[in-house]
C-alpha positions, -999 to 999 in steps of 0.1 A, spaced: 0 0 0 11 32 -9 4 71 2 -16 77 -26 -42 49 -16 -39 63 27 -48 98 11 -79 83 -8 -92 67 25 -84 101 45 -109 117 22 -139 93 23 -157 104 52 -157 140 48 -159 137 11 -195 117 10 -228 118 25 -244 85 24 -236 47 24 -249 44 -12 -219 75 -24 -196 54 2 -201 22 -15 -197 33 -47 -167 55 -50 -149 30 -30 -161 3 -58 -145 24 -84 -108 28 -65 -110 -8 -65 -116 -20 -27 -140 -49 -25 -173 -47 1 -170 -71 30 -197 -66 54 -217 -37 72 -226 -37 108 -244 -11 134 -231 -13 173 -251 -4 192 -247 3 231 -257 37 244 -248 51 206 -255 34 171 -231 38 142 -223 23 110 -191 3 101 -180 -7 66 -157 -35 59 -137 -34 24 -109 -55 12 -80 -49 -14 -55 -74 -28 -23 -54 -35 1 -68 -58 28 -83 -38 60 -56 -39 91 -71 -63 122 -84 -38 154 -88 -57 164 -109 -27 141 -137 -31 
């Protein structure tokens, strides 16, 4: 993983106002939807769980 793809993630929240917008532009920079969940104690809130398969990085050593 690379800064470029920490910078995209960084922006996600602020940048969108529903799941729907979430889910999509997350689609298109190529992460993978896992699972959603709401917790729920005194407070409810929404997780998202994505997935990426990165190419492993070339080792000249192995």
């Amino acid at each position: 993983m690379d800064s470029t793809f920490v910078n995209q993630l960084k922006n996600v929240p602020s940048r969108f106002k529903t799941r729907v917008e979430i889910l999509n532009y997350m689609s298109s920079i190529g992460w993978t939807f896992i699972s959603g969940a709401i917790f729920s104690d005194t407070f409810a809130y929404n997780v998202l769980f994505f997935k990426k398969s990165f190419p492993k990085k070339e080792n000249s050593d192995h």
